[in-house]
N, C-alpha and C positions, 0 to 999 in steps of 0.2 A: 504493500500500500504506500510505502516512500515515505516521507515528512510530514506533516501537519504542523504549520506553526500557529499556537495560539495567542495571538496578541490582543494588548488592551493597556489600561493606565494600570498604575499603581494598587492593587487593593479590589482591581476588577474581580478576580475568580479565576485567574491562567490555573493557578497551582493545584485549585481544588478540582476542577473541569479535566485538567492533563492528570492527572491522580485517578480519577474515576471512571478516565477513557482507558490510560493503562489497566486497572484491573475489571475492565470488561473487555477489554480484547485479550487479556492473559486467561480469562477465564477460558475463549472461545481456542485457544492453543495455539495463539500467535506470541511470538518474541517481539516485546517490547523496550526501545530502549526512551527514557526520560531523560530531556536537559531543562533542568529547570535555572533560570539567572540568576536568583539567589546563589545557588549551588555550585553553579561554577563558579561566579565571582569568588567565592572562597580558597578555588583551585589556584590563583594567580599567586605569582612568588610576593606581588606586590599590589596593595590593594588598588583598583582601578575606581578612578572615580565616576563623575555623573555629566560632567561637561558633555555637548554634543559631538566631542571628536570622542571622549573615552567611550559613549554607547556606542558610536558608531564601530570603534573596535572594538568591542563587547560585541556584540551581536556577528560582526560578521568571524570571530573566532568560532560563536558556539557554533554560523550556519557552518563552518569547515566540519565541526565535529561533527554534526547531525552528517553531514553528508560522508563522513566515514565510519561512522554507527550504521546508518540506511546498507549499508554493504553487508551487516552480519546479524542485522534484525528484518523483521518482517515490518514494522512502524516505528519511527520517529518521534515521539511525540515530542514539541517546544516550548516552554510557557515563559517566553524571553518579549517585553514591552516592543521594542522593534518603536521606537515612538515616531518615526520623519516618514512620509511616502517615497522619498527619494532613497530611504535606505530598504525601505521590505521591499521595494524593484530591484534595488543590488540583492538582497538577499533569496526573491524568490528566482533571481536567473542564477544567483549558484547555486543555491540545494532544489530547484525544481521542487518547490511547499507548497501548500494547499493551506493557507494562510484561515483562519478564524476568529473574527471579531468579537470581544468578550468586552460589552458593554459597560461602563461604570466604574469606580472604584473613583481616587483623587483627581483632582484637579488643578490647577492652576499656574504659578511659572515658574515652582519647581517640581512641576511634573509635565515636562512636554508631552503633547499628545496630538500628532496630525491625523485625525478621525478618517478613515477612508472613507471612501465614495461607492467603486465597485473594485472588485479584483477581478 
């Protein structure tokens, strides 16, 4: 099934939605692998912060990971903000994602969120 990036603001529901998608499709006996942003960000030797150049490289690290997970699972699931449309267009022509809009969560300017249109 390939990627699935779930996007939204801060506090929307990525975490709990890509949670609940993993263990219904684990149920069904697909391999599923999860990258959640919190969770990587943890992984960096040095903490990355929130500027629009560090999401920018936060995001397109994790789309390389999903896209070398997608090799040895059967679903991707992503629950990474992705907040500019100029960058989930970089991110969905390298991991080829199937992108989902999870409505809600914060607001305001420090929580950038460019709301899509269509994908």
């Amino acid at each position: 099934m390939g990627i699935t990036w779930l996007t939204g603001n801060s506090g929307a529901g990525k975490t709990t939605t890509a949670i609940a998608l993993k263990e219904l499709f684990e149920s069904q006996g697909m391999t599923v692998h999860l990258l959640d942003g919190d969770e990587v960000r943890k992984l960096y030797p040095k903490p990355i912060g929130f500027s629009k150049a560090d999401r920018w490289k936060h995001n397109i690290e994790v789309g390389k990971e999903a896209v070398k997970q997608s090799k040895s699972h059967d679903i991707v699931l992503v629950s990474v903000i992705c907040p500019y449309k100029t960058l989930r267009k970089k991110i969905k022509k390298l991991t080829k994602c199937k992108f989902i809009y999870i409505e809600g969560g914060k607001e305001g300017p420090t929580y950038p969120y460019e709301h899509p249109s269509l994908y």
